[in-house]
N, C-alpha and C positions, 0 to 999 in steps of 0.2 A: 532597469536592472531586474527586477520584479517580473515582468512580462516577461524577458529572457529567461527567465529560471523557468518560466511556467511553459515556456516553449519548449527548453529543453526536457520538461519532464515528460510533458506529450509525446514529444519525438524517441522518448526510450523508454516507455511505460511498456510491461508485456501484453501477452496477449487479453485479448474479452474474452469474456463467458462464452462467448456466442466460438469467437474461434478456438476455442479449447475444444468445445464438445464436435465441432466440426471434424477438427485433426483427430479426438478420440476415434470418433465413429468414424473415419479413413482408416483409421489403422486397425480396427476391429475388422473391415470389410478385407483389408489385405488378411490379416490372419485367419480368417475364415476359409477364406480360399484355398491358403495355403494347405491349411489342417485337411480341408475336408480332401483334397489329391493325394497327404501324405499317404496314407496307408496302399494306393495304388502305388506310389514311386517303391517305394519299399518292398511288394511282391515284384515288381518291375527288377529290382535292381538284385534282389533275391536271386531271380532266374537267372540273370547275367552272371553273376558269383557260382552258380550251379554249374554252369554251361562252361565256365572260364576254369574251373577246377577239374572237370572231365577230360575237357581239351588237353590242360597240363596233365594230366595224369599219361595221358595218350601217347602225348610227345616224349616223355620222361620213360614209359615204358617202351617205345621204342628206341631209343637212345641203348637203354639196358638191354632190351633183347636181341637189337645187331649187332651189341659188344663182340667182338673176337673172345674177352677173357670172360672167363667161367669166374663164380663165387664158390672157392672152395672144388672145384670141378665138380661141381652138385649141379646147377645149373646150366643148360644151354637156351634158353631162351626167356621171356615174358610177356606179360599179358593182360587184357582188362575183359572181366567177363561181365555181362548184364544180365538181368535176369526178371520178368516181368512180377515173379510172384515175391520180389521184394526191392518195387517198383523208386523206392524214395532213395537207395541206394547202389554206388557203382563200387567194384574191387577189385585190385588188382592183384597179379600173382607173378610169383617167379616159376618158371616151366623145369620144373626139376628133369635131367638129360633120362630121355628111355634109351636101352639097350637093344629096344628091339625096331626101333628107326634108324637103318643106315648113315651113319655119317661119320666124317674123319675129326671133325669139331668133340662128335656127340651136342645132339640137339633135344629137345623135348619134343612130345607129341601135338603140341600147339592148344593144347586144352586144359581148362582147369580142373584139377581132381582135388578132394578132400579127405579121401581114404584112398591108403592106409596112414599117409602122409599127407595132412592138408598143406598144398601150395599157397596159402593167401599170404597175403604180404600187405596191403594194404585198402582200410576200406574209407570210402567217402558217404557219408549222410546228407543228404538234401535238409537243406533247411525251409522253415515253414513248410507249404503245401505242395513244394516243389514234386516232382516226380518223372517218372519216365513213360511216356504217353506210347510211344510207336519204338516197335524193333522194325528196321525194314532191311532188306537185301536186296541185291539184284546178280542177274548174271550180264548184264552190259552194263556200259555209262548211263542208259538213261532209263530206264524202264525197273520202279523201284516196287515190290511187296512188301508191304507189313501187317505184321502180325498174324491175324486169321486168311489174311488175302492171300498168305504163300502156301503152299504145297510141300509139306507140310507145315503147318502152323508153326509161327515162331514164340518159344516160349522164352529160349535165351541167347543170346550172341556172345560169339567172342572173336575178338579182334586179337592176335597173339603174332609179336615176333621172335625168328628163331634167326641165330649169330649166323654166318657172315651179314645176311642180306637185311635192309632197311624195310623190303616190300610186307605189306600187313597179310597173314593169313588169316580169310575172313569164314569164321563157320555158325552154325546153328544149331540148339539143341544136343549140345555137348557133341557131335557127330561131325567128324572128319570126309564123312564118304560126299561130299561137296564143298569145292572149295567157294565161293563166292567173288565177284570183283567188286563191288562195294557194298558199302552199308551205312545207313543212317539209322541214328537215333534222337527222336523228338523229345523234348522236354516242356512239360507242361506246369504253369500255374494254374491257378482255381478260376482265372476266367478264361483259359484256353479253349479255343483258339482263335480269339478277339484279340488281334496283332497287339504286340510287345508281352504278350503274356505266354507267348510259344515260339520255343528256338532250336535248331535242333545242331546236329554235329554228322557232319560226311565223313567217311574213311575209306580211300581209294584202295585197292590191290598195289597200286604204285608206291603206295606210304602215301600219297599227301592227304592230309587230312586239315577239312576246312567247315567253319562255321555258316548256319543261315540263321536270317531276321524271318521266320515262319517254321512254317511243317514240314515233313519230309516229303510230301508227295500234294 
């Protein structure tokens, strides 16, 4: 009976010394790991939240600005404007109707103004180091410029819809006298542009507008 008890104690005794400090230092070498990636997942996932809140802003303002109905008949269209010299941030606007653009709707002029009437309506702030790397344009599907590479240099973009139609009017430089067929905009972390740290966003003349996992060009 005696041997049985001592059997059983053997068989359910916990662990030794030896494997405690083993399983410690396992679990140390995983948490180390772990810790020392986090702060990259986090710019990582930073820039994804950046990129996923521009996108919805996009959609959202096109939605409002091919509305048929007017807010208050103040409004014929909207819009999101970028702007390099305050790179960590996007806004968007409602395109109050001009009178001196033809139309049976009444429409806006597709740009954002601030005076005398500032049109903003809503702004987005990048979090952490995020920012706005590249304004680019093109006049085809494939052939894209940005920033200093365009003729004239691009300092800010607006993508702006006016009611009936869905299609994005794409310009530059607060300046209507070009209209553009697409545009990208890159979005940078602080180790851009070493992949997953730079993403950017397409915007077709068609309206579609779509994400990349890289740059604009």
């Amino acid at each position: 009976m005696i041997e049985l008890c001592h059997r059983y104690i053997r068989a359910t005794r916990g662990f030794t010394l030896i494997e405690l400090m083993v399983s410690v230092g396992i679990m140390i070498v995983i948490l180390t790991i772990t810790l020392s990636g986090r702060p990259e997942a986090i710019t990582r996932l930073s820039l994804a939240d950046s990129i996923s809140s521009t996108e919805l802003l996009l959609r959202q303002v096109q939605l409002q600005g091919s509305s048929v109905n007017s807010i208050n008949g103040s409004f014929g269209g909207a819009g999101v404007f970028f702007t390099r010299s305050t790179s960590s941030q996007v806004l968007s606007f409602k395109d109050r109707i001009d009178d001196s653009v033809p139309s049976v709707l009444g429409v806006g002029d597709g740009l954002y103004t601030a005076s005398p009437i500032d049109e903003k309506y809503e702004v987005i702030t990048f979090s952490r180091t995020n920012k706005i790397g590249k304004l680019c344009v093109s006049m085809s599907t494939s052939t894209l410029l940005c920033n200093s590479e365009n003729d004239p240099a691009i300092q800010s973009l607006t993508i702006s819809y006016s009611r009936p139609s869905t299609q994005a009017d794409i310009y530059i430089n607060n300046s209507t006298s070009t209209k553009y067929v697409s545009a990208c905009i890159q979005f940078d972390a602080n180790k851009s542009p070493t992949p997953g740290y730079v993403r950017s966003i397409v915007v077709y003349r068609s309206g579609m507008i779509t994400k990349l996992m890289g740059t604009c060009n």
